[in-house]
N, C-alpha and C positions, 0 to 999 in steps of 0.2 A: 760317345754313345750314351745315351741315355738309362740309365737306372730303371730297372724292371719296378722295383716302388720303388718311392722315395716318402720319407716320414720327416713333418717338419713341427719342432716344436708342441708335439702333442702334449695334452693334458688330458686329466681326467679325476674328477670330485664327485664324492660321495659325500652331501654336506659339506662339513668343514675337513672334511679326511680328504687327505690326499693321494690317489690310490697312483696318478702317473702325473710328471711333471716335466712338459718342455723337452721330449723325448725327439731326437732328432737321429735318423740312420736310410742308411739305403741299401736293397739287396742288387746284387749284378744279375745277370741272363745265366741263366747256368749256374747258380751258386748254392751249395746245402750253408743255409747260414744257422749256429747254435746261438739259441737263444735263451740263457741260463741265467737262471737264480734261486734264491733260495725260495722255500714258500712262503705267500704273501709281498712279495717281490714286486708284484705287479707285471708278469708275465702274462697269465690270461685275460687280465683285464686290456692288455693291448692286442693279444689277439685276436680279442673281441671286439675291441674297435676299426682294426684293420681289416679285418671280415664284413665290418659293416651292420652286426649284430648289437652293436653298441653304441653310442652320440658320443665324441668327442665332447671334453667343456669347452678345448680349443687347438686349435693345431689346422693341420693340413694333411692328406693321402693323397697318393697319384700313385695308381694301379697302370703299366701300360699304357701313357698320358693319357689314363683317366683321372679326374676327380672324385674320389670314393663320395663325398655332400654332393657335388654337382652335377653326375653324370654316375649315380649309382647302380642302373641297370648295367650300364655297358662297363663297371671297372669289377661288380660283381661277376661278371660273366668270366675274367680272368683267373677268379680264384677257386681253388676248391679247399676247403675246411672239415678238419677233423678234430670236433672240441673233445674236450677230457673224456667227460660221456658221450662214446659215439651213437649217433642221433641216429639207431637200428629199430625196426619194429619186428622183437620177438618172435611175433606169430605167422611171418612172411615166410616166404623160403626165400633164398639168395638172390636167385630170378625176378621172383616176383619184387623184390626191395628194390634190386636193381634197375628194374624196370621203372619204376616207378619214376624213381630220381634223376632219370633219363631225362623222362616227361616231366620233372621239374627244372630242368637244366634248361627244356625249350629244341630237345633233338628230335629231330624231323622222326617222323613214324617210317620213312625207308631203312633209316641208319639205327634204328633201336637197337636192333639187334647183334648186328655190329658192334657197337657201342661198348652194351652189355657184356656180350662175348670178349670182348680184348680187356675191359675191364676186370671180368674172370681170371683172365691167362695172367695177366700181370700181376696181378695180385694172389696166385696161387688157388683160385678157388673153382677153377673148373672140372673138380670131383666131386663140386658138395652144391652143385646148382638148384636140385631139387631138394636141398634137405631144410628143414626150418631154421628160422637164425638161432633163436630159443634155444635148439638142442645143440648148437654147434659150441666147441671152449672157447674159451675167454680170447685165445690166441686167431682163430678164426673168427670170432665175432670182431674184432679190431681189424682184421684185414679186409672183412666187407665194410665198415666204417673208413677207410682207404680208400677202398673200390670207390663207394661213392662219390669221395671227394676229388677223382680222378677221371670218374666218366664222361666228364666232358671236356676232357683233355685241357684244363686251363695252364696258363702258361705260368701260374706261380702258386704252390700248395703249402698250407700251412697247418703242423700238427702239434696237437697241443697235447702234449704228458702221452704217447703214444706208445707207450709198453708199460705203464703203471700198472701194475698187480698181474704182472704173467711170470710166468717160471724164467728160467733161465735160457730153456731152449728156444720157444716163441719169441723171448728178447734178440735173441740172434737170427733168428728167422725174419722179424721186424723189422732190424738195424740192416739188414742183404734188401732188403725191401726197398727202405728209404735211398739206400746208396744208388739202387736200379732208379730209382728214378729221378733219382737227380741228374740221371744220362741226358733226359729229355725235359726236365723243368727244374724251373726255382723251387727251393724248398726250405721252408723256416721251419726248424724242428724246437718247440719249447720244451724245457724240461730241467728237473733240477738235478737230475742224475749224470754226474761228472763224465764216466766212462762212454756213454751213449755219444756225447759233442766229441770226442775225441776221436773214436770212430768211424765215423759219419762226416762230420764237415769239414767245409774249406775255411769258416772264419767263426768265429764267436765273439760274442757282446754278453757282458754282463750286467743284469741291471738290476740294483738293490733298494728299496724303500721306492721307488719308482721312479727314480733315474738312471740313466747311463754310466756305468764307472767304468768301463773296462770294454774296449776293443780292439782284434787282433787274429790276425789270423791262426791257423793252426800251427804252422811252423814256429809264428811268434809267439806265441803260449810255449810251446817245446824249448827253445831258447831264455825262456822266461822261468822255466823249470829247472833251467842248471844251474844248480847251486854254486857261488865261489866259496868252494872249503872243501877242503879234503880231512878224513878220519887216518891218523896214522897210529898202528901201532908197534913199540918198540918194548925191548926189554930194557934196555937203559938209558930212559928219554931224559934230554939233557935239561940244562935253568930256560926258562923261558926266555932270555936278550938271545938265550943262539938261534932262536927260532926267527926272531924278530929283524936281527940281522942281515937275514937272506930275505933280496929284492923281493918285493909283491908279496911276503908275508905282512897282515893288516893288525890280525891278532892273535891269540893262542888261549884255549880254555882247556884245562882239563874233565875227559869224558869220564875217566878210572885209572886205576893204579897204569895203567899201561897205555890209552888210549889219551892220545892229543885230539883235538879239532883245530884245524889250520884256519882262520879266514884271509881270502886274500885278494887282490887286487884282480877283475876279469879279464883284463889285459894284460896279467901277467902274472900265469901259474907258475907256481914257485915248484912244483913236481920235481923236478930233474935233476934242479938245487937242492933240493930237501933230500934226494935220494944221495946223490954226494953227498952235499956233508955229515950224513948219517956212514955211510963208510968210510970218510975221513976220520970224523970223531969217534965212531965204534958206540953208534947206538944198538944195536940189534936191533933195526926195523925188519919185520917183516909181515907188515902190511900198509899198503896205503890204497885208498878207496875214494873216488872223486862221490861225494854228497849228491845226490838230484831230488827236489823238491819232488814233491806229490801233487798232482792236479789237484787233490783237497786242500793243500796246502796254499797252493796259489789261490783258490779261490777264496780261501779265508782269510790271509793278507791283503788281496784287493779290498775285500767287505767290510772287514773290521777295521782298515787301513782311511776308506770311507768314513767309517763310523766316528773312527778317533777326529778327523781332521773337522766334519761336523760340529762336534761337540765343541771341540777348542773356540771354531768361529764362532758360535755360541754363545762360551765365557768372554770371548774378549768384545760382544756386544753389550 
């Protein structure tokens, strides 16, 4: 089956800056795909390309075997776009914006209404149809910024930084939003807030300085997140060779007078070992705590992990 997009080799220069380089991925039918990094990353400058709102330096798009260069009406007509500032006119009411965008979509004047209206429902704004954008919060102006990019039901939606500067509760109201409709389309959610992709999607791609480092679905990131080490602590922890002795221990650092870090072999947790011969020997353990990475964690190992290996190719040129 063919790839709802597919991205081959993109670039993109700003002079001699290089803001994306040789960027290659594909989304599936039905996928909320996270697309994270940090800022400056080069996240909205591809989503500006892949909306069409931007010129490639070089690459390829195929929206829906469309060509986004060769066949831009019909591969734009697939998508709908929510950039960072949703493109709202304040002085409109909901309706009236609505409408509008309808008629920019190209939706027949039977079906406007229609449109409009399921637009409303689904986006949660069928109480504030008559009210100006202007006067609505921050958290309802971003949902008619959604509306619009859904009223014509395209078949792959892409939102860029899409809960940037709302409370916390909006962010949750938001993140139920995107999930609802990833039921019925593709969805590329950019953003450099960790907790959002992990909620939300079925895969993430991470891309730094404007490449690709890092892709994986979300189970895989989860798996990727377990640490091998476990924290023990005893009252009377024994010389580091006994630790080292038992299978799949790797190494041993001291945390505090009490507390070990175990590192060890992923295939072969030494737990159960450790708990023996701590009541064989008469350590007083009485605690031990499997480690698990932080999503910020991993994401900063990937990045900086990039970074290091950069630099080195670097030196040894």
């Amino acid at each position: 089956m063919t790839s709802l997009l597919q991205v081959d080799q993109l670039s993109r220069y700003f002079g001699p800056t290089r803001a994306v380089a040789d960027l290659s991925f594909t989304v599936e039918r039905g996928e909320i795909l996270g697309f994270l990094g940090p800022n400056g990353a080069g996240k909205s400058t591809t989503m500006k390309m892949m909306t069409g709102n931007l010129a490639p330096s070089a690459g390829q798009i195929t929206i829906n075997g469309f060509d986004l260069l060769e066949q831009p009406r019909q591969a734009k007509a697939q998508i709908g776009y929510l950039p960072e500032q949703p493109p709202v006119y304040r002085e409109l009411t909901v309706d009236e914006y609505l409408g509008y965008c309808a008629r920019l979509n190209r939706i027949e004047r039977g079906r406007l209404r229609v449109a409009v209206d399921t637009a409303k429902e689904r986006c949660g704004l069928t109480e504030v149809g008559r009210r100006l954008i202007g006067n609505l919060s921050k958290g309802f102006q971003q949902r008619v910024g959604i509306a619009q990019a859904i009223i014509h039901m395209p078949e792959l939606i892409v939102l860029d930084e899409p809960t940037v500067g709302l409370d916390p509760i909006q962010i949750r109201e938001i993140r139920a939003l995107i999930r609802n409709l990833g039921e019925e389309h593709s969805v590329i959610l950019s953003t450099h807030i960790l907790p959002e992709v992990k909620s939300v999607c079925d895969r993430v791609q991470i891309i730094d300085k404007g490449e690709l480092v890092y892709t994986d679905t979300i189970a895989g990131m989860d798996r990727r997140m377990q640490s091998s080490s476990l924290m023990l602590a005893m009252h009377r922890p024994p010389v580091e060779q006994d630790f080292l002795s038992i299978p799949g221990v790797i190494s041993v650092e001291s945390a505090n007078t009490e507390y070990m870090r175990i590192h060890f072999d992923p295939q072969n947790n030494p737990a159960q070992q450790l708990v023996a011969a701590s009541v064989a020997g008469g350590w007083g353990l009485y605690e031990l705590t499997p480690e698990r990475l932080s999503l910020e964690q991993v994401f900063v190992d990937i990045t900086c992990t990039e970074h290091d290996e950069t630099r080195a190719g670097e030196g040894a040129s």
